[in-house]
Backbone bond lengths (Angstrom), bond angles and torsions (degrees), N, CA, C in turn:
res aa  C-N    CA-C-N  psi(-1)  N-CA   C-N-CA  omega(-1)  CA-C   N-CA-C  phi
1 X - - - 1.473 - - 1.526 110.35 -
2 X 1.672 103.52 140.60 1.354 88.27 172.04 1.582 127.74 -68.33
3 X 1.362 122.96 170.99 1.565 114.13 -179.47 1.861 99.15 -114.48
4 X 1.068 135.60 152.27 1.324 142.14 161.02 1.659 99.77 -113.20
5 X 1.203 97.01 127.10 1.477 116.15 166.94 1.507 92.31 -115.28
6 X 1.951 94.30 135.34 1.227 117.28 170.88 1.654 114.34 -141.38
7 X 1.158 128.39 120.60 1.515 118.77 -138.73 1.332 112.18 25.87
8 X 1.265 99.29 -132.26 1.705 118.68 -170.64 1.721 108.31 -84.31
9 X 1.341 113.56 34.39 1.481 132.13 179.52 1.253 127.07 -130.41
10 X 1.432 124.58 93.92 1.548 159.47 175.37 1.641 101.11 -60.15
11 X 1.196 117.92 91.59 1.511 124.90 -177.88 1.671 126.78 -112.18
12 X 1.574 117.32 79.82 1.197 134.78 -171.00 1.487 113.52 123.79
13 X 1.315 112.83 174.09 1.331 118.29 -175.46 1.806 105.77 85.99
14 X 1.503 117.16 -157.77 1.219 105.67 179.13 1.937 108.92 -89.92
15 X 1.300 111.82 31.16 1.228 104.47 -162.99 1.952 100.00 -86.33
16 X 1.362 129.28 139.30 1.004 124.37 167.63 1.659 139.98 -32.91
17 X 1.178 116.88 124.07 1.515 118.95 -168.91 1.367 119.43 -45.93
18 X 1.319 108.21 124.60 1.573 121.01 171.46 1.499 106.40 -85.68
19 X 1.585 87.73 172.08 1.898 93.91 -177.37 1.494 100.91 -137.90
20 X 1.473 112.21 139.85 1.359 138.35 165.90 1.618 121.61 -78.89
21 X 1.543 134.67 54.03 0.983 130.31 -124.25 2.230 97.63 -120.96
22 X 1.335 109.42 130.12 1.637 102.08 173.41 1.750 104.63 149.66
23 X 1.152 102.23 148.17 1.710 109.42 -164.63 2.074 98.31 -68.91
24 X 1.371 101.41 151.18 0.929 97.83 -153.15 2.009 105.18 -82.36
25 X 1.027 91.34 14.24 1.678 90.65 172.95 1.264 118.85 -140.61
26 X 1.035 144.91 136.59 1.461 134.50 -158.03 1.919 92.51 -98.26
27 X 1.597 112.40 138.46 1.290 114.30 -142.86 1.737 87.65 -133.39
28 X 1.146 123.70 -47.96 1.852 129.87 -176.00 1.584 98.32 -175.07
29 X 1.299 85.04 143.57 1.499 95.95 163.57 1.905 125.77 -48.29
30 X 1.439 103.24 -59.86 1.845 82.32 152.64 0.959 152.18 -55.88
31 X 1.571 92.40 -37.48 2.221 96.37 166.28 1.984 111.38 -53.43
32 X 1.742 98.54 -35.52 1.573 100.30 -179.45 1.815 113.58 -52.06
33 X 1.318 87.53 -59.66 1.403 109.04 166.02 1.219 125.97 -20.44
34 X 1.500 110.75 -70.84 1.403 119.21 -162.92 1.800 101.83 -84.48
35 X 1.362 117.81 -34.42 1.167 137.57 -171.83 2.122 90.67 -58.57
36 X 1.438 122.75 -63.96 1.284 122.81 -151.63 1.913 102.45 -73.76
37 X 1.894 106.58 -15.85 1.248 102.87 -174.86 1.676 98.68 -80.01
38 X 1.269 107.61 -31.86 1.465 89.27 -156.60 1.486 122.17 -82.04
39 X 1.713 87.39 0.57 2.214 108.17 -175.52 1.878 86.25 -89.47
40 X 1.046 129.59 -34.82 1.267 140.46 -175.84 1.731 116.29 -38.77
41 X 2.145 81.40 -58.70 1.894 103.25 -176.12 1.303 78.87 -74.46
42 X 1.425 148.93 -68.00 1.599 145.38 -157.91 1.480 117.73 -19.17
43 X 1.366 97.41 -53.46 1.849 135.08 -155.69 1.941 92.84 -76.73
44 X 1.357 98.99 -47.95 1.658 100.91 -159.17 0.977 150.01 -46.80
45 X 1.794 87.15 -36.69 2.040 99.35 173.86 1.615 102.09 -65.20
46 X 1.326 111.41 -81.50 1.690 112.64 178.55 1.374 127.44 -42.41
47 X 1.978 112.09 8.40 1.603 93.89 -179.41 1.440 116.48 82.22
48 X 1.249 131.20 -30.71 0.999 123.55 -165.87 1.777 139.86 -63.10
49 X 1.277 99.92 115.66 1.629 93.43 -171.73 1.792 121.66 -70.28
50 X 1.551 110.12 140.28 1.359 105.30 160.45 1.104 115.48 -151.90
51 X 1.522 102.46 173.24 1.665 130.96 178.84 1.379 111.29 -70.20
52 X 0.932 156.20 120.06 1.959 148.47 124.45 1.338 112.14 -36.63
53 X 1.663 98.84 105.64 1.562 101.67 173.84 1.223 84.31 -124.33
54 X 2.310 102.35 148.66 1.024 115.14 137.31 1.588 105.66 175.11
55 X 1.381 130.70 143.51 1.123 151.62 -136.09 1.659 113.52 -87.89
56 X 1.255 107.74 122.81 1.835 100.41 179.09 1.533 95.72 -90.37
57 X 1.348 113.75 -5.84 1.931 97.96 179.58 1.505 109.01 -159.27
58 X 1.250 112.01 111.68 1.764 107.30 -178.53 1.371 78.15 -104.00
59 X 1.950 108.62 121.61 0.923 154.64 172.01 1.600 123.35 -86.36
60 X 1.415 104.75 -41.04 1.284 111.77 165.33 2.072 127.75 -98.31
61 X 1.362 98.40 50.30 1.385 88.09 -164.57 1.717 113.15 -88.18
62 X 1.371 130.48 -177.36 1.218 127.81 -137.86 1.923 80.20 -86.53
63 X 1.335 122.99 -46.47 1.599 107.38 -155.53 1.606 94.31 -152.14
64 X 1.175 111.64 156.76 1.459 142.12 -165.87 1.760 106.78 -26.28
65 X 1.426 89.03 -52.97 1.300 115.01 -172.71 1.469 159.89 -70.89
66 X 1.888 82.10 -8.13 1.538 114.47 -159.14 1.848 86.04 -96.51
67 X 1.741 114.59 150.38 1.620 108.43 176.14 1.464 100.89 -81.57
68 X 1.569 101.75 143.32 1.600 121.59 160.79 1.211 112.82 -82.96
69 X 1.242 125.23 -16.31 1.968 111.91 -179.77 1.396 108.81 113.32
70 X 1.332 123.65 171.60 1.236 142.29 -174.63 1.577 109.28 -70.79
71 X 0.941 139.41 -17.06 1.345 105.76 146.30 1.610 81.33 127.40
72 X 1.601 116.34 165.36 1.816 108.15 174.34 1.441 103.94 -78.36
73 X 1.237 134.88 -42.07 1.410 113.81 -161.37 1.495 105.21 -79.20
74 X 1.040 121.79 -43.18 1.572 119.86 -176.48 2.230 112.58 -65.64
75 X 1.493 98.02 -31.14 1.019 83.85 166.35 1.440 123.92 -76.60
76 X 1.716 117.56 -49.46 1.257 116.72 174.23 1.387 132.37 -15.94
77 X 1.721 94.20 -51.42 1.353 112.71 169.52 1.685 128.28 -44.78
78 X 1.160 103.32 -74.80 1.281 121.54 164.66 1.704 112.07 -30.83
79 X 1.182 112.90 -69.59 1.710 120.56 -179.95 1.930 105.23 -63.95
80 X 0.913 93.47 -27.82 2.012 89.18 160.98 1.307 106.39 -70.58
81 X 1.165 135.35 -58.59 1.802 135.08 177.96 1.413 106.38 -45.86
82 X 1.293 116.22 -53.62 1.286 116.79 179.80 1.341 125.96 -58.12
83 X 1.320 92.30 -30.73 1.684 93.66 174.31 1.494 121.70 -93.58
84 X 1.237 117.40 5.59 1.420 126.72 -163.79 1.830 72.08 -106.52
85 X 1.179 108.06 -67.36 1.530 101.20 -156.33 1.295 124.18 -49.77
86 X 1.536 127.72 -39.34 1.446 162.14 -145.28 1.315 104.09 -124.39
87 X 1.059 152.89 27.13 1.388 174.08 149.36 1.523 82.83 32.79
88 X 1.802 125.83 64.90 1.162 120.34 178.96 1.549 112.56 -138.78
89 X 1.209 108.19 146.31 1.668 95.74 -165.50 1.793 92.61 -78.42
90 X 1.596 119.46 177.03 1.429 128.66 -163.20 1.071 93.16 -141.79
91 X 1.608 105.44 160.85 1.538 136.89 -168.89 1.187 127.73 -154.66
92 X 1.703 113.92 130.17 1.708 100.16 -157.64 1.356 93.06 -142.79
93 X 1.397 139.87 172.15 1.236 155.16 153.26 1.715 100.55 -75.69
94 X 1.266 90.44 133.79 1.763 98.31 164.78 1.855 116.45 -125.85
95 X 0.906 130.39 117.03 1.511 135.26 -166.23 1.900 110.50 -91.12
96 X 0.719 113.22 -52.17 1.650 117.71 168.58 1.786 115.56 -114.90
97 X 1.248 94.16 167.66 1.292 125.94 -172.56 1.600 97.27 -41.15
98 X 1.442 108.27 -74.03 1.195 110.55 -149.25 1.303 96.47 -86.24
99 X 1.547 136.63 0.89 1.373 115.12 142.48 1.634 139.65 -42.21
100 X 1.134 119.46 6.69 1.841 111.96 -148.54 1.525 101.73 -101.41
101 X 1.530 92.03 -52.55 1.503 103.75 -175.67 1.494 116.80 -52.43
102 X 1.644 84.70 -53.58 2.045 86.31 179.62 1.516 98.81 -53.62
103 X 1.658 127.19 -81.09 1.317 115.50 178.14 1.436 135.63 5.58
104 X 1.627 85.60 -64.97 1.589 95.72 -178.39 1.342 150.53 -77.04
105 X 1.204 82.67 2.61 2.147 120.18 156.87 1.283 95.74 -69.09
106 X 1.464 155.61 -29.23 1.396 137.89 -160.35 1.250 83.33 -127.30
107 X 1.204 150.32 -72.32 1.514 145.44 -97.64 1.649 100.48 -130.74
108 X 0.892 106.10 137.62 1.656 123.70 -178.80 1.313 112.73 -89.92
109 X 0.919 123.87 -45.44 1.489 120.18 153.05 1.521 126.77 -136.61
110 X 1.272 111.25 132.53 1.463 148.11 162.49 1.289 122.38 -43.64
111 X 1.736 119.48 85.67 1.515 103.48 174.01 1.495 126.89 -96.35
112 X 1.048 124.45 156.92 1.653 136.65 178.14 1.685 106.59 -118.00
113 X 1.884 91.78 110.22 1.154 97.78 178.77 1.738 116.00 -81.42
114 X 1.658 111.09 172.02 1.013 104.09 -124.41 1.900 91.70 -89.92
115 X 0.748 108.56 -35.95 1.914 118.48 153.39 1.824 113.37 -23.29
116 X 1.467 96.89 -27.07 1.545 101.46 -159.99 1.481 105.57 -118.73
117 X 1.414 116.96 27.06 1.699 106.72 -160.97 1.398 113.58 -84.07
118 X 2.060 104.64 -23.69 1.499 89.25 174.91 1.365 107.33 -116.24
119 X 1.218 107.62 50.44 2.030 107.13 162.61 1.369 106.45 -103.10
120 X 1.663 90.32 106.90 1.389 118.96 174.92 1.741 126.48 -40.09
121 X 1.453 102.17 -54.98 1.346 107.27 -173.75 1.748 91.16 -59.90
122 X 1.157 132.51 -69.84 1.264 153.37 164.26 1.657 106.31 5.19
123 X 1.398 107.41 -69.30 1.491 119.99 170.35 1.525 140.04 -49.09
124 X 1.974 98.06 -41.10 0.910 107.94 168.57 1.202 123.09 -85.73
125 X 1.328 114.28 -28.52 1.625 99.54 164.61 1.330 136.34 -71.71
126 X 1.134 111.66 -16.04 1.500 129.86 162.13 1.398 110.52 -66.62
127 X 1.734 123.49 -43.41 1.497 87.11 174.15 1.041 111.48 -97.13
128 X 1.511 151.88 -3.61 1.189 139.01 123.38 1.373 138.29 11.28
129 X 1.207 88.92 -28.79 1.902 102.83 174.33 1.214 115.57 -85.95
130 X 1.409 115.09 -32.72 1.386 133.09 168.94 1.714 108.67 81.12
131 X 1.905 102.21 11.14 1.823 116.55 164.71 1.658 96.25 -61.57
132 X 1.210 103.35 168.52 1.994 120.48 173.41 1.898 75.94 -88.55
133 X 1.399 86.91 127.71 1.729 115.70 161.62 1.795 117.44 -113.81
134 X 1.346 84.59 115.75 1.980 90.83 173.15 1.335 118.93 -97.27
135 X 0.603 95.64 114.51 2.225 112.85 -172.35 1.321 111.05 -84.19
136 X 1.587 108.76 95.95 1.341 107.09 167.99 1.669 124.76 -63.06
137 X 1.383 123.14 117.65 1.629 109.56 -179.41 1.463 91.29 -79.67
138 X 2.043 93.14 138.82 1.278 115.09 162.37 1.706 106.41 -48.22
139 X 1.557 92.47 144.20 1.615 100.35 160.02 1.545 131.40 -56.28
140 X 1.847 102.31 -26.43 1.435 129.10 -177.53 1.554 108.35 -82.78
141 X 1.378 115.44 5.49 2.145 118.72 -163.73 1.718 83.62 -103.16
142 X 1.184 93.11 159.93 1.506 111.88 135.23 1.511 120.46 -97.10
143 X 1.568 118.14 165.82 1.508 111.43 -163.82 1.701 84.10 -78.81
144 X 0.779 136.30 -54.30 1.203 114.67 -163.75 1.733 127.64 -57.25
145 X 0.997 101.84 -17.07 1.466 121.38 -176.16 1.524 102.76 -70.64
146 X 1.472 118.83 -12.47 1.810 129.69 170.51 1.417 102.02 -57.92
147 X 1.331 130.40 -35.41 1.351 134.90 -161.10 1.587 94.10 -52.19
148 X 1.382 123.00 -65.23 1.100 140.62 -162.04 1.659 91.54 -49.08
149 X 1.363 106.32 -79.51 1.515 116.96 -157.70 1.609 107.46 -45.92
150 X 1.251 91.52 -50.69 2.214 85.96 170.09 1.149 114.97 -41.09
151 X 1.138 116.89 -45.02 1.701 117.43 -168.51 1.319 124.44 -79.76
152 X 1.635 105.65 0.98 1.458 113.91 179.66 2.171 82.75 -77.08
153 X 1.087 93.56 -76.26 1.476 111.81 169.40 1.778 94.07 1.41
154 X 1.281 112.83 -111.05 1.141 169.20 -166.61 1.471 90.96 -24.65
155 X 1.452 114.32 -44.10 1.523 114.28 172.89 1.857 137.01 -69.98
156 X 1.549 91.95 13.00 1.372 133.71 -160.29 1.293 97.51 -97.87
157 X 1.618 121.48 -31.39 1.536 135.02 -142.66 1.053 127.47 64.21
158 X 1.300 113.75 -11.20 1.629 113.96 172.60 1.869 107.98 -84.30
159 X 1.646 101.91 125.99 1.413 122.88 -162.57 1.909 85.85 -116.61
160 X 1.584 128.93 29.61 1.336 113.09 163.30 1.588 102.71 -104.85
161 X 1.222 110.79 79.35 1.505 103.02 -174.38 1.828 89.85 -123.33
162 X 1.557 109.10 145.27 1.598 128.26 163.40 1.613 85.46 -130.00
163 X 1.485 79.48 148.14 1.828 120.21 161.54 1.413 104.77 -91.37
164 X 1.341 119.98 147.90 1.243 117.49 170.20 1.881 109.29 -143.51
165 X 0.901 121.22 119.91 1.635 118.63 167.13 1.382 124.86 -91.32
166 X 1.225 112.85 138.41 1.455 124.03 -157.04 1.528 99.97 -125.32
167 X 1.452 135.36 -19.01 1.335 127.39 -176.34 1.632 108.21 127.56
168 X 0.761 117.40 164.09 1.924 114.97 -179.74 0.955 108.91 -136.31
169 X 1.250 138.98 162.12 1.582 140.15 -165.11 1.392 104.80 -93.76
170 X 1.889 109.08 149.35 1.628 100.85 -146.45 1.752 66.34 -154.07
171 X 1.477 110.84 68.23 1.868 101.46 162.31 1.663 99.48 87.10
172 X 1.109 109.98 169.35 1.873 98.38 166.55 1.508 131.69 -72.51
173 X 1.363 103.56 152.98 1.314 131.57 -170.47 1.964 111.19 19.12
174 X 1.394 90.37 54.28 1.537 137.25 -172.79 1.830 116.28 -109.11
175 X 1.017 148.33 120.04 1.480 140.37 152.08 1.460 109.41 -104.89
176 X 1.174 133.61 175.18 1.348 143.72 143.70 1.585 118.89 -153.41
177 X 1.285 106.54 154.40 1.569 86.77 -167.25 1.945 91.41 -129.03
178 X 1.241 98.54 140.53 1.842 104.49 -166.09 1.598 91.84 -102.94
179 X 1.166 121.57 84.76 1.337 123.83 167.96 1.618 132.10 -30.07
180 X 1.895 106.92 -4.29 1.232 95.90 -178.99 1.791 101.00 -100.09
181 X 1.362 101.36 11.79 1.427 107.09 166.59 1.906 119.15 -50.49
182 X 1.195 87.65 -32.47 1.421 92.82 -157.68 1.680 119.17 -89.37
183 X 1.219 105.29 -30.84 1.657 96.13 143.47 1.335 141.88 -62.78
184 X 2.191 107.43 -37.88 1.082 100.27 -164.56 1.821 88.22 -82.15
185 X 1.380 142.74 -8.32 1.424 123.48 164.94 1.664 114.39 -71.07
186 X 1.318 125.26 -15.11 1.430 133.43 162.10 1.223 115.69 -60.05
187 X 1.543 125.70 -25.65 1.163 126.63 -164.86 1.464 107.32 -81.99
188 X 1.265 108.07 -32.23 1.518 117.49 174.97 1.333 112.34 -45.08
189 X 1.607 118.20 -27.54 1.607 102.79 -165.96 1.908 111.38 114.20
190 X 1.204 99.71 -20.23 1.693 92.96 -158.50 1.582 89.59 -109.53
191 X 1.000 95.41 137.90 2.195 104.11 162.93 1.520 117.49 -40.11
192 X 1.100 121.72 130.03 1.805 128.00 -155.68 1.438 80.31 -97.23
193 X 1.559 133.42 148.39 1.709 131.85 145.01 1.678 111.20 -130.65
194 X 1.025 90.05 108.80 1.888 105.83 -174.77 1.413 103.47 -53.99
195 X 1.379 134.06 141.64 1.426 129.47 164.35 1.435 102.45 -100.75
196 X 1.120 119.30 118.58 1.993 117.62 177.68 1.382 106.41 -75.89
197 X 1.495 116.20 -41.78 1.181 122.72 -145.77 2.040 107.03 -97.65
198 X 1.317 92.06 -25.57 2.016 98.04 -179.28 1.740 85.59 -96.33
199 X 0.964 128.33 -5.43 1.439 116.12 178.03 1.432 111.88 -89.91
200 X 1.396 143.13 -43.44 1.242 130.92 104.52 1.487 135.23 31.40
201 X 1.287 126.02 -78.17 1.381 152.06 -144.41 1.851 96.50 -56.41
202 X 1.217 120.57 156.10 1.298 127.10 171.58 1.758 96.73 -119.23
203 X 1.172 128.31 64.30 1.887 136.39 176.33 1.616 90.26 -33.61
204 X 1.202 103.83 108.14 1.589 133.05 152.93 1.493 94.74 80.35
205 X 1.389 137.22 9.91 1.496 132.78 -173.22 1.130 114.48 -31.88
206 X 1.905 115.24 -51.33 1.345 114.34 -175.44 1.465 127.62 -90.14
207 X 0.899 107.15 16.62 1.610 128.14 152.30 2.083 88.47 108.48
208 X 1.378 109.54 -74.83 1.472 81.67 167.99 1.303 147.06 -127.03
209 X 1.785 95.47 43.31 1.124 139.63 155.19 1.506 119.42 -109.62
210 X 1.884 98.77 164.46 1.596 94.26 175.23 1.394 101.87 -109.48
211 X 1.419 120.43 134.47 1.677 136.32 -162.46 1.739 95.76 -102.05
212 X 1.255 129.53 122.81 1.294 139.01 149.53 1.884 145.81 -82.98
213 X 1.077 120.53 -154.23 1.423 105.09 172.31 1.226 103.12 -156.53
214 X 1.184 137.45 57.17 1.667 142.22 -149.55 1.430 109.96 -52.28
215 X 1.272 111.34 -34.39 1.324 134.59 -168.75 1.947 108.87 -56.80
216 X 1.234 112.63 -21.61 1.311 129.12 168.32 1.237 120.68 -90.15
217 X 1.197 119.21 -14.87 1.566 115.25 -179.60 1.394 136.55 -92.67
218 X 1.246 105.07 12.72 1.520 140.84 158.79 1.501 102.21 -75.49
219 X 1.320 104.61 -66.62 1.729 119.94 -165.52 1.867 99.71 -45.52
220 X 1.951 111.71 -47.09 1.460 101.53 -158.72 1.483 92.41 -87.47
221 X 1.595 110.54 -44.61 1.503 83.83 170.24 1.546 143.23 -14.98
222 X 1.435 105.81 -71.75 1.550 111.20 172.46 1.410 116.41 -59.31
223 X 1.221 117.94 -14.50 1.409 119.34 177.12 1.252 109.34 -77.64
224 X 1.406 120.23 -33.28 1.061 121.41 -165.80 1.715 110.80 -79.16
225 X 1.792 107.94 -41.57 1.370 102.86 163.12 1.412 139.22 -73.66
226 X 0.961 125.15 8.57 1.606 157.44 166.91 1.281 105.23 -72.67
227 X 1.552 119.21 -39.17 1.616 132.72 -178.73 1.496 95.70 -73.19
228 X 1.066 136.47 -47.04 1.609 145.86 -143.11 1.492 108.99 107.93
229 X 1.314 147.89 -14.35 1.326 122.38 -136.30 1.356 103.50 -61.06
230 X 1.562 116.93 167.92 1.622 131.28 162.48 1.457 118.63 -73.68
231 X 0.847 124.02 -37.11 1.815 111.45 157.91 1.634 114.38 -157.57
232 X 1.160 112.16 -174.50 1.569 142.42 179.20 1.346 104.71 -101.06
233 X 1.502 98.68 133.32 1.374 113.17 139.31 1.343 147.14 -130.15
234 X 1.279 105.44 83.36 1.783 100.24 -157.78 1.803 95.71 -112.24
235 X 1.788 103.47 155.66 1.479 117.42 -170.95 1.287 96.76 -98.15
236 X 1.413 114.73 156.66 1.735 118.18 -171.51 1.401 95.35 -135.31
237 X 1.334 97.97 178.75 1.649 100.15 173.57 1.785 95.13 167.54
238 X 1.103 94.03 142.73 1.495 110.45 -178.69 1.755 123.08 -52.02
239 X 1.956 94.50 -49.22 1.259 95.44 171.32 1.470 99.86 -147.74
240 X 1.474 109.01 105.31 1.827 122.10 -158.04 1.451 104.76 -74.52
241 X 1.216 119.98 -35.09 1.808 130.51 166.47 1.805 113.99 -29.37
242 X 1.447 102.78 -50.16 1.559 109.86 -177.27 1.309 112.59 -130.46
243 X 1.661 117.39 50.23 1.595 124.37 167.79 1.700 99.95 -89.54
244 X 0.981 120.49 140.71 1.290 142.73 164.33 1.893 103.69 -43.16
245 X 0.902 123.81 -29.38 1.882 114.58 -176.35 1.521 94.56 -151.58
246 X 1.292 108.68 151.00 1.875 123.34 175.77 1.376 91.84 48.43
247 X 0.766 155.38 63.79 1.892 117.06 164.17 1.640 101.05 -86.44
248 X 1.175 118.82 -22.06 1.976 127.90 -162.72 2.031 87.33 -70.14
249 X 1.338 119.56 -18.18 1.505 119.22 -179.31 1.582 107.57 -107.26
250 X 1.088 125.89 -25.58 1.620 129.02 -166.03 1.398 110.38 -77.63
251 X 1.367 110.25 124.53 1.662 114.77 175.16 1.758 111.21 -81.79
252 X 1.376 119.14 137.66 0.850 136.49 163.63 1.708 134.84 -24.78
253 X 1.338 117.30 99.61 1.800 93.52 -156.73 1.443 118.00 -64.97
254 X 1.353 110.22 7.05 1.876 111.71 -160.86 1.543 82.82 -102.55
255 X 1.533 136.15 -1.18 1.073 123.66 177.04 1.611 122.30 -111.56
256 X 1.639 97.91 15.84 1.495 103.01 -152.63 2.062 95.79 -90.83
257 X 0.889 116.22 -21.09 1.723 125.31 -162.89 1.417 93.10 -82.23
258 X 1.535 134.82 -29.80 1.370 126.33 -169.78 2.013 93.56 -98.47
259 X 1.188 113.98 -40.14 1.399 107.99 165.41 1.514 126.19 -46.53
260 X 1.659 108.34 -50.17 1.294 115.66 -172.11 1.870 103.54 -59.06
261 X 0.982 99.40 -66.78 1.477 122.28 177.76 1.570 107.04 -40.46
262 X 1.343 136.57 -37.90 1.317 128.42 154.70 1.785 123.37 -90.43
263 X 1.143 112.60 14.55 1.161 114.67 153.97 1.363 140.46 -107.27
264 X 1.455 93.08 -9.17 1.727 117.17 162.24 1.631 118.19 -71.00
265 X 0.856 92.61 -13.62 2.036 124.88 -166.58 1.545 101.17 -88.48
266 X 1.259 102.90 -42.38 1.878 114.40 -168.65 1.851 82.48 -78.60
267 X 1.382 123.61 -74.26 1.258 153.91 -177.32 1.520 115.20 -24.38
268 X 1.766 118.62 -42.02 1.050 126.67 162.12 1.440 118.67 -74.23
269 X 1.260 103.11 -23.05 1.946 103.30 -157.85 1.603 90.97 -86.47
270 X 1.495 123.44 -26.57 1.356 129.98 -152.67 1.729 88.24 -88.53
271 X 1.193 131.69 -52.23 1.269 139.20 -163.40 1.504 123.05 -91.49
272 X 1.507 119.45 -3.28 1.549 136.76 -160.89 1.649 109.58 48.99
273 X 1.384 122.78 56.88 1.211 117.09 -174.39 1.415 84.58 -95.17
């Protein structure tokens, strides 16, 4: 398998599970703040390395009305502090083309949401940057159907590409996620990253919002490290009830240090660490 190194982070192969960790909308620079220290103490006992994710613009949200976020330059900003401060690499959604480049002055890796996996121009400019890009598979793909979309990537020369599964549509405002997805997207070659938390999600449940079940995303998590995957991606937030985007999917951050710590547990037993 290939490996992506991203700072001081070894991503795939038999190397221990990384985490995709940060509320899913970027909200103020202190919420960033306080939000990246407290995934920091989360991470610490077990060692565990992670990414700072979180979004200056949800682009795809359920209705007119719901906020997209601070915007690219004001977020950019913000996720540069964070990363200067928190000696942690960062992670953002990018929606068009000519988002990537700017992005990729701050951000270490480049995500493609999952609505957007086979827009071409989209892809190639993203790996163009030559950042590690995580490829959300559409809910509408089969895992195998990633083969393709990497290789839009891949024809870029940039070989920092992860797959990531988020759940597939199972009827309306429905996901399910078929766990044998996640090898046969391993098979491809590229580092698998489970989403716990969009796998979850109820897409538009609350008519013009999307309603989740957080309470499960513990459960696939561990399922997912039981598989082998190369990392996590789950959204946190202090108090997920009144976050501005997902909160009905976002786990609790005061609960994330006893999670991490039993998913390192799944993670070792799965890998002979």
């Amino acid at each position: 398998m290939n490996i992506v190194t991203i700072g001081d982070i070894a991503i795939g192969g038999n190397n221990p599970i990384s985490l995709i960790l940060g509320p899913c909308q970027l909200e103020s620079l202190e919420h960033a703040r306080m939000m990246a220290g407290r995934i920091a103490e989360a991470c610490a006992p077990t060692g565990t390395k992670f990414i700072f994710k979180a979004s200056y613009d949800k682009a795809n949200r359920s209705s007119i009305g719901t906020e997209r976020g601070l915007g690219m330059e004001k977020g950019l900003e913000i996720l540069a502090q964070i990363k200067d401060e928190f000696g942690v690499p960062v992670l953002t959604d990018v929606h068009e083309p000519w988002h990537c480049a700017k992005a990729a002055e701050v951000c270490d890796v480049l995500q493609i949401p999952a609505f957007l996996c086979r827009q071409t121009d989209l892809l190639l400019a993203a790996g163009e940057t030559g950042r590690a890009i995580n490829i959300k598979k559409g809910q509408f793909l089969a895992p195998w159907d990633m083969k393709n979309v990497a290789a839009k990537v891949e024809s870029t020369g940039n070989r920092n590409i992860m797959l990531c599964e988020r759940g597939t549509s199972f009827g309306y405002n429905a996901l399910v996620t078929d766990f044998r997805g996640l090898p046969t997207m391993a098979a491809t070659g590229w580092p698998v990253v489970f989403d716990a938390t969009h796998s979850v999600q109820q897409p538009g449940g609350l008519g013009g919002t999307s309603g989740g079940q957080r309470e499960f995303a513990p459960v696939l998590a561990r399922a997912a490290c039981a598989v082998g995957v190369s990392a996590l991606f789950i959204e946190t937030h202090q108090d997920p009830d009144n976050a501005p985007s997902d909160g009905p999917n976002m786990i609790p951050v005061d609960q994330m240090p006893a999670l991490i710590a039993n998913l390192r547990a799944f993670d070792a037993l799965a890998k002979g660490l």
